[in-house]
Backbone as XML, in Angstrom:
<?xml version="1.0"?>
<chain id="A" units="angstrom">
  <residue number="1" name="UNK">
    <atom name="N" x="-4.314" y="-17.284" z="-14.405"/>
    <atom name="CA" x="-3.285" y="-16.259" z="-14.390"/>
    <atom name="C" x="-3.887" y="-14.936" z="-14.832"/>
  </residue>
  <residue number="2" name="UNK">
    <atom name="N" x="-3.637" y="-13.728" z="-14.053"/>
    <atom name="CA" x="-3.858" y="-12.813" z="-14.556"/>
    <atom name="C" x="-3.005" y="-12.078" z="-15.953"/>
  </residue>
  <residue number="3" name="UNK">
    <atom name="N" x="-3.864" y="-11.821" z="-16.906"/>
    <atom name="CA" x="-2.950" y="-11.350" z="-18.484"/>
    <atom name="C" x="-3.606" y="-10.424" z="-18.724"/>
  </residue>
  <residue number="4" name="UNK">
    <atom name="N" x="-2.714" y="-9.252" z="-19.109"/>
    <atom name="CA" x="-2.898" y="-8.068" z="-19.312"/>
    <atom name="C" x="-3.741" y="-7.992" z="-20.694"/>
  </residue>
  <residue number="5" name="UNK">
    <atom name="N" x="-4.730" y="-7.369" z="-20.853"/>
    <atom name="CA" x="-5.101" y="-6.881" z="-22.345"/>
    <atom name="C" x="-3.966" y="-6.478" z="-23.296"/>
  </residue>
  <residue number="6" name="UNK">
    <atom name="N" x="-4.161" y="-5.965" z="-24.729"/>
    <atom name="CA" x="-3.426" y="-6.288" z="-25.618"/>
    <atom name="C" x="-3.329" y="-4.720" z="-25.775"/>
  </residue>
  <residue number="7" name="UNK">
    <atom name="N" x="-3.929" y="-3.875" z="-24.780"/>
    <atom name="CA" x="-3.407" y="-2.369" z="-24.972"/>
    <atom name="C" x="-2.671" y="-1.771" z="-23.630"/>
  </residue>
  <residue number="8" name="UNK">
    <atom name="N" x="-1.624" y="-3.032" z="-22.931"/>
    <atom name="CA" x="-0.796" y="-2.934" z="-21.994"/>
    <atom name="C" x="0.741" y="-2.798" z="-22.819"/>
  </residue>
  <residue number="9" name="UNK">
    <atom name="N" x="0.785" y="-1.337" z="-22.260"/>
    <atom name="CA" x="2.166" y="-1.698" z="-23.022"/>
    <atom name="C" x="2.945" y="-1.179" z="-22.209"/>
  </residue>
  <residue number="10" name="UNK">
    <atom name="N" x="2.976" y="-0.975" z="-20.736"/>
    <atom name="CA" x="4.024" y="-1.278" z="-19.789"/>
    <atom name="C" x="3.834" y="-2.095" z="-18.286"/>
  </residue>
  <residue number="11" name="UNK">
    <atom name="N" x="4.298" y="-2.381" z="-17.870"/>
    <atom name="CA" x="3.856" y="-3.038" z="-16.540"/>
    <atom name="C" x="5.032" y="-3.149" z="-15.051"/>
  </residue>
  <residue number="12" name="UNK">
    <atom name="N" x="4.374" y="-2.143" z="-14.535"/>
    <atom name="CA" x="4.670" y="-1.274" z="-12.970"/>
    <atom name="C" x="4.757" y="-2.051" z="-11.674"/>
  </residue>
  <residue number="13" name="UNK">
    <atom name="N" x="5.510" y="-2.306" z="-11.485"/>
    <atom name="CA" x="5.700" y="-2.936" z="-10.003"/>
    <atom name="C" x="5.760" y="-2.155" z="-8.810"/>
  </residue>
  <residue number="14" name="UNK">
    <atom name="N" x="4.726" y="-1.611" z="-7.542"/>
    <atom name="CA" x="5.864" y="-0.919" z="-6.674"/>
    <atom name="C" x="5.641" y="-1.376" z="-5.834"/>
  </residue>
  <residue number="15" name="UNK">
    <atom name="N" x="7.090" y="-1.811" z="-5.236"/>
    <atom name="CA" x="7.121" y="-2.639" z="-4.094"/>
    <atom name="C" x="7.060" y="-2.200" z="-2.770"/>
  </residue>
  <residue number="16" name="UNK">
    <atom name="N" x="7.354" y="-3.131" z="-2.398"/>
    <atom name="CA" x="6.913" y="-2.931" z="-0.898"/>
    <atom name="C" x="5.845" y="-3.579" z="-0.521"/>
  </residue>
  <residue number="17" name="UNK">
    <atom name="N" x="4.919" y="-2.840" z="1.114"/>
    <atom name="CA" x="3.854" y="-3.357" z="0.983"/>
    <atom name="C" x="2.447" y="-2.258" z="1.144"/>
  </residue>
  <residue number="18" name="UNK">
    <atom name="N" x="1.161" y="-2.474" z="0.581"/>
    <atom name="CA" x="0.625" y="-1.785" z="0.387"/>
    <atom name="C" x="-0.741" y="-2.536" z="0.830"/>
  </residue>
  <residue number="19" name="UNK">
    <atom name="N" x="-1.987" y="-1.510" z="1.409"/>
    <atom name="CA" x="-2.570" y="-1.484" z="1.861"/>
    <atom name="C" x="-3.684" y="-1.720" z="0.748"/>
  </residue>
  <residue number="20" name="UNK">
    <atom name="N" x="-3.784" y="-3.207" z="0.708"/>
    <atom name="CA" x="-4.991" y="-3.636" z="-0.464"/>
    <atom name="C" x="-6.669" y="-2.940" z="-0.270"/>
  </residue>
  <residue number="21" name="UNK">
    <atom name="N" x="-6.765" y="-2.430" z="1.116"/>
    <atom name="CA" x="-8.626" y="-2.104" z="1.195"/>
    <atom name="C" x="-8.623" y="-0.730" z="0.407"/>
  </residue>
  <residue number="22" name="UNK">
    <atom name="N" x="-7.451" y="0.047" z="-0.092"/>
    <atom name="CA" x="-7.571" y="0.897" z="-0.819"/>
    <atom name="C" x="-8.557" y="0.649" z="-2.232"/>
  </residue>
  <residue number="23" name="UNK">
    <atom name="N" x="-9.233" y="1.742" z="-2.554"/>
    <atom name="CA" x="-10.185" y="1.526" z="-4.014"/>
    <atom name="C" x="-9.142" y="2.541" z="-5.151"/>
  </residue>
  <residue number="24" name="UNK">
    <atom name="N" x="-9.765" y="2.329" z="-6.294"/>
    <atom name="CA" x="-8.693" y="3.094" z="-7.296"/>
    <atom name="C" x="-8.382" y="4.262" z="-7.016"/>
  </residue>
  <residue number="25" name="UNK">
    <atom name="N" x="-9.169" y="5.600" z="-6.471"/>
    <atom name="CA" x="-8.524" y="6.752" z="-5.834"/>
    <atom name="C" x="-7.512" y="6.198" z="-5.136"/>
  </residue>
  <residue number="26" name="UNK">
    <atom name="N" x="-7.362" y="5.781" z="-4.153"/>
    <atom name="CA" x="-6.334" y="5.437" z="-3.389"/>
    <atom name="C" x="-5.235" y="4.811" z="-4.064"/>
  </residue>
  <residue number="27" name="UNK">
    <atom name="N" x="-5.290" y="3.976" z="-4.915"/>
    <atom name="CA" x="-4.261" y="3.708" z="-5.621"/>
    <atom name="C" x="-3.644" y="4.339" z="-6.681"/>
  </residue>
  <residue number="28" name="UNK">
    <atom name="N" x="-4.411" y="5.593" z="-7.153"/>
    <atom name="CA" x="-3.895" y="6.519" z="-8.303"/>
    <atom name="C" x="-3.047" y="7.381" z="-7.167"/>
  </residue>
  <residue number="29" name="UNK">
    <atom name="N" x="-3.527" y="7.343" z="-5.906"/>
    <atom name="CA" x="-2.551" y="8.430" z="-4.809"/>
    <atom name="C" x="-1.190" y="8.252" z="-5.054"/>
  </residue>
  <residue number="30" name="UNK">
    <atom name="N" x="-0.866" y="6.790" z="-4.666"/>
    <atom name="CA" x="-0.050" y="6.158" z="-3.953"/>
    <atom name="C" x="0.934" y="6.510" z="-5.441"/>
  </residue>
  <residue number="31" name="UNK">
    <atom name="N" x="0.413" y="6.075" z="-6.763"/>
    <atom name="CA" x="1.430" y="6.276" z="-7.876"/>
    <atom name="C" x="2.124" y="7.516" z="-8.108"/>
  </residue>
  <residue number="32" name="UNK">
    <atom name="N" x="1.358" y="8.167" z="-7.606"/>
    <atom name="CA" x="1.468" y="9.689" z="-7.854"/>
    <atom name="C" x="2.065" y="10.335" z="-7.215"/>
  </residue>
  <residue number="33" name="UNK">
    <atom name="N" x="1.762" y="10.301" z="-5.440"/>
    <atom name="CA" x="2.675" y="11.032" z="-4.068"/>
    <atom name="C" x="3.916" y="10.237" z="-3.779"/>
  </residue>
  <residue number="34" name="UNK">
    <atom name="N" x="3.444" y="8.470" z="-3.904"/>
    <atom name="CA" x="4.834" y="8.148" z="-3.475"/>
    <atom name="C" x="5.520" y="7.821" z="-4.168"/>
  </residue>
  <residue number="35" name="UNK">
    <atom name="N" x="5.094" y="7.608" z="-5.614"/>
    <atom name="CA" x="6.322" y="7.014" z="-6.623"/>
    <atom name="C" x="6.468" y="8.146" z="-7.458"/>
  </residue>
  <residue number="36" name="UNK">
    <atom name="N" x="6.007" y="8.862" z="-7.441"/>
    <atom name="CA" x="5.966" y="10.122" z="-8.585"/>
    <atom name="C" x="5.605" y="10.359" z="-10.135"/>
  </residue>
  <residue number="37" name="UNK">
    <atom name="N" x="4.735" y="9.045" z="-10.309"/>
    <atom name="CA" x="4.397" y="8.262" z="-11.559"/>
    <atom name="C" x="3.253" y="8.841" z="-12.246"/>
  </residue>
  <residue number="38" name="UNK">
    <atom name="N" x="2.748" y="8.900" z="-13.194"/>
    <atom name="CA" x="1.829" y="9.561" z="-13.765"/>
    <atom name="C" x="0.907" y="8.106" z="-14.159"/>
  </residue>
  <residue number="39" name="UNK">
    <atom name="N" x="-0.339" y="8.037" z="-13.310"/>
    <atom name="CA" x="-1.108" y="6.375" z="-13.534"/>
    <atom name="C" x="-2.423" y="7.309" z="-14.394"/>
  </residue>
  <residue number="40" name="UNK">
    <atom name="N" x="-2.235" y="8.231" z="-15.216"/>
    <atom name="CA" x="-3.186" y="8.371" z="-15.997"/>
    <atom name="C" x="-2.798" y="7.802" z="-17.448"/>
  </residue>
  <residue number="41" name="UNK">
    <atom name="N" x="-1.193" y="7.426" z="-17.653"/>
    <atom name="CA" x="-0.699" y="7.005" z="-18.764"/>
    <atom name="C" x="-1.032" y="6.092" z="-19.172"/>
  </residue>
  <residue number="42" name="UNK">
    <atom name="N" x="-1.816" y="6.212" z="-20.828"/>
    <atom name="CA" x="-2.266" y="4.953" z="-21.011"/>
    <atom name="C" x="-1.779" y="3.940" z="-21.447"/>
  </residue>
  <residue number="43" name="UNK">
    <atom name="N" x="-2.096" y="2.828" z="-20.968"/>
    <atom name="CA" x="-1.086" y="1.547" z="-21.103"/>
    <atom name="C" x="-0.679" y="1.229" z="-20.014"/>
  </residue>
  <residue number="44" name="UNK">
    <atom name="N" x="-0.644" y="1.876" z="-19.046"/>
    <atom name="CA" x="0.792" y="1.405" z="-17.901"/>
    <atom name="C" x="-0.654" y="0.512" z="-16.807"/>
  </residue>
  <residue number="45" name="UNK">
    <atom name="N" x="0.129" y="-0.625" z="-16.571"/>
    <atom name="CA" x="-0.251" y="-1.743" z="-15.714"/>
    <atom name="C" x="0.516" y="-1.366" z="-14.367"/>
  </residue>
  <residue number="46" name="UNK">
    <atom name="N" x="-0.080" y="-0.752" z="-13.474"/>
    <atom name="CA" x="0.472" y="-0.272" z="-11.876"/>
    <atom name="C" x="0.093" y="-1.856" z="-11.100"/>
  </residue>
  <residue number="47" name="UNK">
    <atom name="N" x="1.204" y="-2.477" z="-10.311"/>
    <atom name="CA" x="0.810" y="-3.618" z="-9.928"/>
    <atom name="C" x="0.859" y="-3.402" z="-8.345"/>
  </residue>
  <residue number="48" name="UNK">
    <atom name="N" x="0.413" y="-4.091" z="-7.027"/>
    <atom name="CA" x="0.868" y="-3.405" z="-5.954"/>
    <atom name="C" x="0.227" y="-5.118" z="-5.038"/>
  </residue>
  <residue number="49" name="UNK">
    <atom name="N" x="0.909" y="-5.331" z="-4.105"/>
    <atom name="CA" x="1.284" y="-6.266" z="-3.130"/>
    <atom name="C" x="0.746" y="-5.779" z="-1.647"/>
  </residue>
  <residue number="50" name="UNK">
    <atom name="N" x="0.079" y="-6.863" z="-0.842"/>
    <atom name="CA" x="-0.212" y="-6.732" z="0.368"/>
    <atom name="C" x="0.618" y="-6.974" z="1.131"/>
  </residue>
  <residue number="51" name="UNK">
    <atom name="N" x="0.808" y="-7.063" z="2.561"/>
    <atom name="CA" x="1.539" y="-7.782" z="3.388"/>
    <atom name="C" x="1.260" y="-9.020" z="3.189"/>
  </residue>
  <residue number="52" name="UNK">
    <atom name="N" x="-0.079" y="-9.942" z="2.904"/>
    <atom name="CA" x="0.097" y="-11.358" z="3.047"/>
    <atom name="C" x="1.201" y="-12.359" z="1.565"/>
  </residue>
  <residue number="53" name="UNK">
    <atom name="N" x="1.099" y="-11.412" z="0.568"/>
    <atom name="CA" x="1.858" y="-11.751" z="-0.646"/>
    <atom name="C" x="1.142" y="-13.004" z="-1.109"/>
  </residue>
  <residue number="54" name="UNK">
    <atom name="N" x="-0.321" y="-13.055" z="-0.622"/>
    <atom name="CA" x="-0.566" y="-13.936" z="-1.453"/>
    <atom name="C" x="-2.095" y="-13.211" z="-2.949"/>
  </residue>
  <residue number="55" name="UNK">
    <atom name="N" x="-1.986" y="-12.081" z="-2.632"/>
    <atom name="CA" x="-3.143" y="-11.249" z="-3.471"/>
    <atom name="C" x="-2.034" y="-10.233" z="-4.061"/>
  </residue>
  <residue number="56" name="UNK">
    <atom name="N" x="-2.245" y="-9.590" z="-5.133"/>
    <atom name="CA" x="-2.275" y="-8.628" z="-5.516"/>
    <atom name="C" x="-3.705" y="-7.994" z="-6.004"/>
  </residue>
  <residue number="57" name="UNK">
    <atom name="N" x="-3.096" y="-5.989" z="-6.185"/>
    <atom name="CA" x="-4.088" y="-5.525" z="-6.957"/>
    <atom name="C" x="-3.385" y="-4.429" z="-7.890"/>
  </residue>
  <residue number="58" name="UNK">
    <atom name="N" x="-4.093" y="-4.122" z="-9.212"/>
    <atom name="CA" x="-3.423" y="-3.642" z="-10.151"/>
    <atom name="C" x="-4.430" y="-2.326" z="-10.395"/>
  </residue>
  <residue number="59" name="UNK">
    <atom name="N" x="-4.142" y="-1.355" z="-10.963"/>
    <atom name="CA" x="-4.697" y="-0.255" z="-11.492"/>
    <atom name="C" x="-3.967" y="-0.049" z="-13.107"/>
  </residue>
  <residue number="60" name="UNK">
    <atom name="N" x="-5.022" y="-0.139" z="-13.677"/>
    <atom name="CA" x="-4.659" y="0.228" z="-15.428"/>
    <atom name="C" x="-5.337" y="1.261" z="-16.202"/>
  </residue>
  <residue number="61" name="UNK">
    <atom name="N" x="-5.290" y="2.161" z="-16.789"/>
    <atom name="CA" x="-5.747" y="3.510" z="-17.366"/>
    <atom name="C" x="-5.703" y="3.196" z="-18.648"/>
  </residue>
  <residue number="62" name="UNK">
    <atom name="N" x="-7.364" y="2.942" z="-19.150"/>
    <atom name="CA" x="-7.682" y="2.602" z="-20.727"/>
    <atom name="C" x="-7.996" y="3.938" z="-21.687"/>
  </residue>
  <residue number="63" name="UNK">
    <atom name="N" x="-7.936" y="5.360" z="-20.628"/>
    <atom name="CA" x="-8.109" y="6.365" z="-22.009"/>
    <atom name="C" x="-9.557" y="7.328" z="-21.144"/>
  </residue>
  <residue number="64" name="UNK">
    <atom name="N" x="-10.645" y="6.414" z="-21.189"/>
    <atom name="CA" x="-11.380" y="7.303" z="-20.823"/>
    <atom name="C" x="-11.918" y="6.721" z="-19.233"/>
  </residue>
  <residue number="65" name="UNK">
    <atom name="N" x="-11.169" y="6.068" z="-18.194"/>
    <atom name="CA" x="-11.517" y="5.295" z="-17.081"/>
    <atom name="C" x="-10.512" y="4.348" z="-16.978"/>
  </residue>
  <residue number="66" name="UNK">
    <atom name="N" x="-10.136" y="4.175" z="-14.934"/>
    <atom name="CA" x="-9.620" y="2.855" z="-14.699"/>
    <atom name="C" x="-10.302" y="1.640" z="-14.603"/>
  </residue>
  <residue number="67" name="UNK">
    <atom name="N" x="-9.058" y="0.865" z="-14.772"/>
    <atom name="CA" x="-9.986" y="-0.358" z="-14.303"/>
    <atom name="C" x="-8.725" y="-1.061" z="-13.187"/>
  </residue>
  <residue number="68" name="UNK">
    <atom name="N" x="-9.644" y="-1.770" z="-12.277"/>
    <atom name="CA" x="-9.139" y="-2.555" z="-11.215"/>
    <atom name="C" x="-9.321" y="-3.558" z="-10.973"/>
  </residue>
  <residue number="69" name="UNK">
    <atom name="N" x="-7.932" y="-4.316" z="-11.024"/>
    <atom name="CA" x="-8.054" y="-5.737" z="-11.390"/>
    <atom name="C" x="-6.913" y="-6.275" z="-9.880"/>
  </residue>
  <residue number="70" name="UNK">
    <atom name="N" x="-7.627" y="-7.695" z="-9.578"/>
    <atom name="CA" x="-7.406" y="-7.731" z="-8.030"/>
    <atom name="C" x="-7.285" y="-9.696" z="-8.153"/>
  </residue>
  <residue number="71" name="UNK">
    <atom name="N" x="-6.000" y="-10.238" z="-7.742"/>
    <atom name="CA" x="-6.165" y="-11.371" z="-7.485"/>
    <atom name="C" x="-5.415" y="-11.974" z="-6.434"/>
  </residue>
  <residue number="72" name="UNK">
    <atom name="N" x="-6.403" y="-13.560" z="-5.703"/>
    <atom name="CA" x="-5.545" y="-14.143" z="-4.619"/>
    <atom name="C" x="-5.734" y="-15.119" z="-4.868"/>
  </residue>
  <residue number="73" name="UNK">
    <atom name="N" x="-4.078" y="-15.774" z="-4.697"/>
    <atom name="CA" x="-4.219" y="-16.971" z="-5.316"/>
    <atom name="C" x="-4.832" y="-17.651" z="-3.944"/>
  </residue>
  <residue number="74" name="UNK">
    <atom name="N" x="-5.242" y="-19.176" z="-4.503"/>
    <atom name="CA" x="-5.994" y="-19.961" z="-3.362"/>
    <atom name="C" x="-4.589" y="-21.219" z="-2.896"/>
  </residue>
  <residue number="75" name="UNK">
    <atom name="N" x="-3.289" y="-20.884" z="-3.083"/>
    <atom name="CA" x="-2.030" y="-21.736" z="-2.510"/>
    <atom name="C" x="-0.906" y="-21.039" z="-2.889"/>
  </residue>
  <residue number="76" name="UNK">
    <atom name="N" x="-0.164" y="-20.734" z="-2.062"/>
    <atom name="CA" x="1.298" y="-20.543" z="-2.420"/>
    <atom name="C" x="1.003" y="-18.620" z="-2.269"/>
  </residue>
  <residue number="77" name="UNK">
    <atom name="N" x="2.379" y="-17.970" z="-2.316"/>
    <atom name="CA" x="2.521" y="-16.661" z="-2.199"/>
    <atom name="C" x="3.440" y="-16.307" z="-3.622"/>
  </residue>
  <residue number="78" name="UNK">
    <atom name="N" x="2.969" y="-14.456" z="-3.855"/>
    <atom name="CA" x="4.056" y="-14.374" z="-4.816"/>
    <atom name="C" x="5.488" y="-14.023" z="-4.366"/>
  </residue>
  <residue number="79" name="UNK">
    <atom name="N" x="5.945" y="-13.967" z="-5.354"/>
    <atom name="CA" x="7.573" y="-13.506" z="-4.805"/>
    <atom name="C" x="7.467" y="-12.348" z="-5.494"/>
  </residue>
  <residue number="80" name="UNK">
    <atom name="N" x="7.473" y="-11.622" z="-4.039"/>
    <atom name="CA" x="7.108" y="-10.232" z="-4.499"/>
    <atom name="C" x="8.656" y="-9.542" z="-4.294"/>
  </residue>
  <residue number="81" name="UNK">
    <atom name="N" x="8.878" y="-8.464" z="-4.955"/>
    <atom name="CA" x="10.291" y="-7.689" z="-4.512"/>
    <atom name="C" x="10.242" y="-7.468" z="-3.588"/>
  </residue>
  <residue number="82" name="UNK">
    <atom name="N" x="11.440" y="-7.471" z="-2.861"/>
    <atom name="CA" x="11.479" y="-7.037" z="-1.224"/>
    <atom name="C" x="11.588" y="-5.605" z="-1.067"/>
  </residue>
  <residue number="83" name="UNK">
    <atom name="N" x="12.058" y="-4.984" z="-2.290"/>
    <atom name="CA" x="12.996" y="-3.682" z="-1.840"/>
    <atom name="C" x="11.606" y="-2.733" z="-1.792"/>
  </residue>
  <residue number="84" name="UNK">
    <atom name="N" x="11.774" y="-1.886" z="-0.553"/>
    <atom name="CA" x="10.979" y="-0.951" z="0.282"/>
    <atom name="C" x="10.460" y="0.321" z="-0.753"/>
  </residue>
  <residue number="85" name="UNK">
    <atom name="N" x="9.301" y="0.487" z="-1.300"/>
    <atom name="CA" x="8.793" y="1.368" z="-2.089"/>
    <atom name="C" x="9.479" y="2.273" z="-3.376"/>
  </residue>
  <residue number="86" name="UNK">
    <atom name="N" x="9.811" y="1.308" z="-4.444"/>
    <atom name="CA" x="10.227" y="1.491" z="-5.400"/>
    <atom name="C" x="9.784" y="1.078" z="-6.591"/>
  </residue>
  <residue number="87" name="UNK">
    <atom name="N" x="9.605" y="1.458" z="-7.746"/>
    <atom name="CA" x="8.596" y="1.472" z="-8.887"/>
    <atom name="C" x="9.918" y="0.636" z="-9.742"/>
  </residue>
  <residue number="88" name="UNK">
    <atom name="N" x="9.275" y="-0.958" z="-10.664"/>
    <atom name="CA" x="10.399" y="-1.303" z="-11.047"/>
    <atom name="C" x="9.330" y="-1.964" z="-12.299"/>
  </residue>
  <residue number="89" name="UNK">
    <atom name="N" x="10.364" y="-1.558" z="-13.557"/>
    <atom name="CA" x="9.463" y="-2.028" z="-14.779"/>
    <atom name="C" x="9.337" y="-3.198" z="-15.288"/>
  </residue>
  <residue number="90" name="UNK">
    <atom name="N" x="8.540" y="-4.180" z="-15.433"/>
    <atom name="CA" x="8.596" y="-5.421" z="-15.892"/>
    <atom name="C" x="8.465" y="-5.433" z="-17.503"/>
  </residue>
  <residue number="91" name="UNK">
    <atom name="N" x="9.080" y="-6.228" z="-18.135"/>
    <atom name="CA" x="8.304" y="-7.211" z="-19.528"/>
    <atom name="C" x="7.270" y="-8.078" z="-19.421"/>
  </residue>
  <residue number="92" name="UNK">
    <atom name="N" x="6.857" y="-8.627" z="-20.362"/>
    <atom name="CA" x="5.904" y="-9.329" z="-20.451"/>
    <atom name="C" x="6.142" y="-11.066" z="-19.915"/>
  </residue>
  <residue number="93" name="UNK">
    <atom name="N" x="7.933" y="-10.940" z="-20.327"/>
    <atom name="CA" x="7.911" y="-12.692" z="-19.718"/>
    <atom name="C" x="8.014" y="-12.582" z="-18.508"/>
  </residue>
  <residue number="94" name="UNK">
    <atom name="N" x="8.610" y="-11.220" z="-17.822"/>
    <atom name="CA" x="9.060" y="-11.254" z="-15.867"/>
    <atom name="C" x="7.630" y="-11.337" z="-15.896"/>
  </residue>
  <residue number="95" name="UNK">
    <atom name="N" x="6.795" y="-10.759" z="-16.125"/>
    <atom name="CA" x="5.241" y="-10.645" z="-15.418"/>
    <atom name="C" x="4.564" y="-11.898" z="-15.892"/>
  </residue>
  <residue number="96" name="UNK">
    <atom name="N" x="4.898" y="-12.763" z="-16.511"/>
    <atom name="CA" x="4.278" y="-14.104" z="-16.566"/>
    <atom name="C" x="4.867" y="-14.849" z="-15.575"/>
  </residue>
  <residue number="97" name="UNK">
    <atom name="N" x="6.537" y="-14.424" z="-15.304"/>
    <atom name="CA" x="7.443" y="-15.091" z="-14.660"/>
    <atom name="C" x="6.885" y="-15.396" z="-12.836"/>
  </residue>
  <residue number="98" name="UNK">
    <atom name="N" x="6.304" y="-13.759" z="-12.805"/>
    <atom name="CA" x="5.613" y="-13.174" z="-11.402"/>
    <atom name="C" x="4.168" y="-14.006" z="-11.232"/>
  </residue>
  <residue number="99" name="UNK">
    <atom name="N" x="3.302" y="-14.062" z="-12.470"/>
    <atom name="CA" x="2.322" y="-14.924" z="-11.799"/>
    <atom name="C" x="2.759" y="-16.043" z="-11.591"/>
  </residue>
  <residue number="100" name="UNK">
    <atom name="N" x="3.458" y="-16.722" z="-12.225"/>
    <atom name="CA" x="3.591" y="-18.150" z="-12.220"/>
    <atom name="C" x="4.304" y="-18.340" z="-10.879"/>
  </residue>
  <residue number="101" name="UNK">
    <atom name="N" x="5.116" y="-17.358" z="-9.947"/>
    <atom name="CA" x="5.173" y="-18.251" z="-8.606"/>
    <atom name="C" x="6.828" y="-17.909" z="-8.823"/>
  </residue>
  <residue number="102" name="UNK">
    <atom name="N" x="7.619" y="-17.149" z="-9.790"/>
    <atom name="CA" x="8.985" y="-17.544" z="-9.859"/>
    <atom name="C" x="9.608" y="-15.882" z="-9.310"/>
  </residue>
  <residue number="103" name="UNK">
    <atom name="N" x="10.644" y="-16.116" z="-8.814"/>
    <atom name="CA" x="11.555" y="-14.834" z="-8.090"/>
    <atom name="C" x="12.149" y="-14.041" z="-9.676"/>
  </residue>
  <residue number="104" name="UNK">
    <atom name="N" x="11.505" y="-12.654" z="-9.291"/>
    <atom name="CA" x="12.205" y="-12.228" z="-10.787"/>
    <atom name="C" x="13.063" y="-10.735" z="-10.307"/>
  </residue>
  <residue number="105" name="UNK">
    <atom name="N" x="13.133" y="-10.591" z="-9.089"/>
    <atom name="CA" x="13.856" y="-9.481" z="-8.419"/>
    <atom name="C" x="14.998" y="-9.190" z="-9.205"/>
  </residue>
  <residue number="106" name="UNK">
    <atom name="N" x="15.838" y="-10.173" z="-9.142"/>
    <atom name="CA" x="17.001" y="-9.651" z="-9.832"/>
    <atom name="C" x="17.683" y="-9.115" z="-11.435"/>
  </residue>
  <residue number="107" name="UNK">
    <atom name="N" x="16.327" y="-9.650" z="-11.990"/>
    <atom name="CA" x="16.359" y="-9.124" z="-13.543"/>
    <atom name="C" x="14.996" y="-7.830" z="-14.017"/>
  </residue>
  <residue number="108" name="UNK">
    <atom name="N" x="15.232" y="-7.221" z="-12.712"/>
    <atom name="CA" x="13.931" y="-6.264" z="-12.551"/>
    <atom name="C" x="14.542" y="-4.681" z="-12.837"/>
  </residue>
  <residue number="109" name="UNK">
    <atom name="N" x="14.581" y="-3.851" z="-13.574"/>
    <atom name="CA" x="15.456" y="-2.692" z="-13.093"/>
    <atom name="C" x="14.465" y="-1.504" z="-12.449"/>
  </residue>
  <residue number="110" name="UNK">
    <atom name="N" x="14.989" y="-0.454" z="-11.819"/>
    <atom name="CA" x="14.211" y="0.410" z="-11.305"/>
    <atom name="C" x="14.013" y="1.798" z="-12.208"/>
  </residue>
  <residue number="111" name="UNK">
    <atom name="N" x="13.083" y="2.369" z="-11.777"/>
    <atom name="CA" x="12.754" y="3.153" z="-12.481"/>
    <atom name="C" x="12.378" y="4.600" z="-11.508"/>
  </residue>
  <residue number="112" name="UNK">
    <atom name="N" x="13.084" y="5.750" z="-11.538"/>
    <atom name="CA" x="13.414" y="6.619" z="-11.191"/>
    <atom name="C" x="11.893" y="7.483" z="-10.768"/>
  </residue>
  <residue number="113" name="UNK">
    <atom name="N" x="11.801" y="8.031" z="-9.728"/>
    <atom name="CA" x="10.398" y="9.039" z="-10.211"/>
    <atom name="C" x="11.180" y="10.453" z="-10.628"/>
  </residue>
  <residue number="114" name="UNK">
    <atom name="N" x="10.137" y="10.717" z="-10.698"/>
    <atom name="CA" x="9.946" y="11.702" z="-12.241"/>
    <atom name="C" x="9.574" y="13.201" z="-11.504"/>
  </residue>
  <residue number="115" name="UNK">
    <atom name="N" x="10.894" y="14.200" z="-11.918"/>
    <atom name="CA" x="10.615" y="15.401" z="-11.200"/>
    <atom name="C" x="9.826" y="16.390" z="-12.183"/>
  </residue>
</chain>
């Protein structure tokens, strides 16, 4: 299972689907133009979904550099949110809830971008 380090202290969902051959530029874009999110904040765990739903990849900002953290599972898909490019904040048990394979859409709330 992927587990966040112990200097995660939020964790970013944006759904939809997203184009995994992107490298971390590309994924600091995407937080930034399409969700309106600031992914230099430190702490925040940006999580992001392919079309196959069986990989994710994450972008996390430790202070002085990202890091990019990328997994596929080898059976089964996640249950990823369906709803079409929207930034939605998890806890720590939904995001255990999310690796482990379980639907956590509906106890997910959204989170507004930021003018």
């Amino acid at each position: 299972m992927l587990k966040p380090g112990i200097d995660v202290k939020k964790i970013i969902v944006l759904t939809g689907r997203t184009d995994l051959r992107r490298g971390i530029d590309g994924m600091v874009s995407i937080v930034k133009l399409r969700y309106g999110l600031n992914p230099v904040e430190k702490g925040s765990l940006f999580l992001f979904c392919g079309t196959k739903k069986d990989r994710i990849k994450g972008i996390f900002f430790e202070g002085d550099g990202f890091v990019l953290v990328y997994k596929r599972l080898s059976q089964g898909k996640y249950q990823w949110p369906h709803n079409e490019e929207e930034a939605k904040h998890l806890n720590f048990l939904q995001f255990s809830q999310l690796m482990e394979g379980f639907t956590i859409e509906s106890s997910i709330n959204k989170i507004s971008k930021k003018d």
